[in-house]
N, C-alpha and C positions, 0 to 999 in steps of 0.2 A: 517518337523516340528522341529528334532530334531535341523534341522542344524538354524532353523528361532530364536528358543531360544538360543542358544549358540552365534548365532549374536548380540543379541539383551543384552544376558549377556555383553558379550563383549565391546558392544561400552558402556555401562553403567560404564564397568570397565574401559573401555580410558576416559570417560566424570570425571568421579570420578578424577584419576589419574591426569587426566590437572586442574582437580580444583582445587586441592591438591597443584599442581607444580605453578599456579599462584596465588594463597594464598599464597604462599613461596617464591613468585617474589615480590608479594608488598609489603609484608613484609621487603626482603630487599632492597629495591626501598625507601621503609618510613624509614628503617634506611639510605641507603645510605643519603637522602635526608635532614635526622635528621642531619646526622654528618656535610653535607655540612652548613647547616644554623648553628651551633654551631660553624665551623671553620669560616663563615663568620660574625658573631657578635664579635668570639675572633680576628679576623683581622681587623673592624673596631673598638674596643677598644683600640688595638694597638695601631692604626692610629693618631686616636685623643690622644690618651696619648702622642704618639711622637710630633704629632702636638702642643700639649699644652707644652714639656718639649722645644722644639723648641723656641717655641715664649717665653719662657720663658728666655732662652739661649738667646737671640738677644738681649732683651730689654737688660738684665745685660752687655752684650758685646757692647751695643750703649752708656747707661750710663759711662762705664769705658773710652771709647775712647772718648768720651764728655769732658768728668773730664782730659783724658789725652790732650786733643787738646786744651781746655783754658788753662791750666798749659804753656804749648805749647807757645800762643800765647799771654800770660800777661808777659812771660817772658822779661827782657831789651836787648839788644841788647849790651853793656858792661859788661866784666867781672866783678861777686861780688861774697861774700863770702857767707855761707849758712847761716852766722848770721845775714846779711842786707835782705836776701831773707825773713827769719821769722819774719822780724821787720817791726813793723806799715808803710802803708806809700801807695807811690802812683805808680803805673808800669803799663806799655802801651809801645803797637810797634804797629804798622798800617804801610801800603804799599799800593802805588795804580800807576798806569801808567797813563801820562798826556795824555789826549785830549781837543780838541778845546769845548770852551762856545759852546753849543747846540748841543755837539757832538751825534749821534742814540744811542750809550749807552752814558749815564753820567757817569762823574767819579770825586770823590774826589779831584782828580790835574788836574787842570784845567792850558793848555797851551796860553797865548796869543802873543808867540812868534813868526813871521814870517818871521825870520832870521834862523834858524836852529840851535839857539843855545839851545832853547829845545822842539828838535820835541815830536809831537805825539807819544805817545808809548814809549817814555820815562819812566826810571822806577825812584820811588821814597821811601824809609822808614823813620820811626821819629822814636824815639824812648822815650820816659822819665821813671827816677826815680826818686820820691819822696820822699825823709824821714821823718816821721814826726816830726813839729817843727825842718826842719833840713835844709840839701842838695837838691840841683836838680840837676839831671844830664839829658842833651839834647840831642841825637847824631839821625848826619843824615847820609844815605846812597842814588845817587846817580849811575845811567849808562842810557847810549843812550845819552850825552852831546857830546855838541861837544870840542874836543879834546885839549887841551891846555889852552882852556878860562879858567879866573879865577871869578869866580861869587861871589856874595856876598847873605847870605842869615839872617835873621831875623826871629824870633816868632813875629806875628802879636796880634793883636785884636780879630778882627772880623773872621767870615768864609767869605772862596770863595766864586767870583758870576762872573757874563756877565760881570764884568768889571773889573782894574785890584785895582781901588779904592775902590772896595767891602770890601777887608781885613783891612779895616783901615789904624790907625799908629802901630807902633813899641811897644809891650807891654815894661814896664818900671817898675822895680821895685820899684823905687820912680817918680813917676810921674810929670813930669813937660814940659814947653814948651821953656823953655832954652836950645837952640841947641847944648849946653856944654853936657845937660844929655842924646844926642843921642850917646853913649860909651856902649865899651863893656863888661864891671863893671853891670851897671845899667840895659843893655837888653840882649837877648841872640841872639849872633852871631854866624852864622856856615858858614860862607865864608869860599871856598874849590877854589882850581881848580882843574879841569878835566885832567886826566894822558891820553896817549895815545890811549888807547882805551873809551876814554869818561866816565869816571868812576870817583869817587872821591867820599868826607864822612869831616867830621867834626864832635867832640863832642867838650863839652863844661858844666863844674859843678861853681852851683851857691850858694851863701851859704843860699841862700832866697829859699821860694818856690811860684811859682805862686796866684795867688787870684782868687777864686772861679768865674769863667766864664767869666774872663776877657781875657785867650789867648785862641786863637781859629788857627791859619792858622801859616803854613811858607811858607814864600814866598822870591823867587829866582829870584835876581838884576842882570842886567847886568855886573855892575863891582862890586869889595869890595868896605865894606864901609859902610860909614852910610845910603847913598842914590843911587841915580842910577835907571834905566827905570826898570819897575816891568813885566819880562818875564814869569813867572808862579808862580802859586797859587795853596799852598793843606792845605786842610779842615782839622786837628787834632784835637782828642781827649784828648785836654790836660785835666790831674785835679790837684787837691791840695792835701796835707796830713794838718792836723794838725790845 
């Protein structure tokens, strides 16, 4: 009997004991538990705090390099002083490589040459500066020609097209139909020849400035000159100051 109650004590006192010892298991189980979901709400505030200081960071880093890449590319292509830079007026450079009317990609310089004086993939840039009520300055650049020719080239009219009559005539600062006023006083001419490796450039200051969307293309003559067979065509952004 004796030993039936002392068993009977006994496991009461292990039953007791393990209840005691797992009340003190879940206990810290619900802290552990606690502190896990407190470290993971303070890691995703982190996150998204990073995440928002991030996007935050890009946008200012996209805007600046924006701001820095038109600065970039409004820049002339002619040396000037920082006081012509800050003065009213009109600045542009554009580049495009020739391909053929109907080419898979289209491109601005449009080649209809099939002598190889200016193949495909040819490279071309324009360049102007405006000043207001002032100066124009024109300059071209020039590689992939073929080597020694002397070309002759012109601001046109019109833009490029499928033909090479698309660009018009020869813009003119006084406009007229007297073959006396196809000079290079009156229009702007950038007749260059190409140096041995196919290369070559022309600039050229006028004391007029263009008229509001009347020069649109230059376009690149066989020979120099006032005339000559019209081997390519590219599309410019020309404007005015003033």
């Amino acid at each position: 009997m004796t030993s039936g109650i002392d068993s009977t004590e006994g496991t009461e006192g292990t039953e007791s004991t393990e209840g005691a010892e797992a009340a003190e298991g879940a206990d810290r189980l619900g802290g552990i538990a606690g502190a896990v979901v407190r470290r993971t709400v303070l890691l995703l505030a982190g996150t998204l705090a990073s995440v928002a200081l991030t996007a935050f960071t890009a946008g200012t880093s996209d805007a600046t390099v924006s701001a820095d890449s038109a600065s970039a590319d409004s820049g002339p292509a002619d040396s000037a002083s920082a006081d012509s830079d800050s003065a009213p007026g009109y600045r542009m450079r554009t580049d495009a490589r020739f391909a053929p009317p109907g080419a898979f990609v289209p491109s601005a310089a449009v080649t209809y040459d099939g002598t190889g004086l200016v193949p495909p993939a040819a490279w071309i840039e324009v360049s102007q500066r405006s000043e207001e009520r002032g100066r124009t300055t024109v300059a071209l650049r020039v590689t992939g020609l073929k080597a020694g020719h002397a070309y002759g080239v012109h601001v046109h009219r019109d833009p490029c097209g499928a033909e090479p009559a698309a660009a018009g005539g020869h813009y003119q600062h006084r406009p007229s139909t007297d073959p006396a006023a196809a000079n290079p006083e009156n229009e702007v001419w950038l007749d260059f020849t190409a140096d041995d490796r196919g290369e070559g450039g022309a600039s050229v200051r006028h004391d007029w400035n263009f008229r509001r969307g009347e020069a649109a293309s230059v376009v690149l003559h066989a020979e120099p000159g006032g005339a000559g067979a019209r081997l390519a065509c590219f599309t410019v952004p020309f404007g005015w100051a003033g």
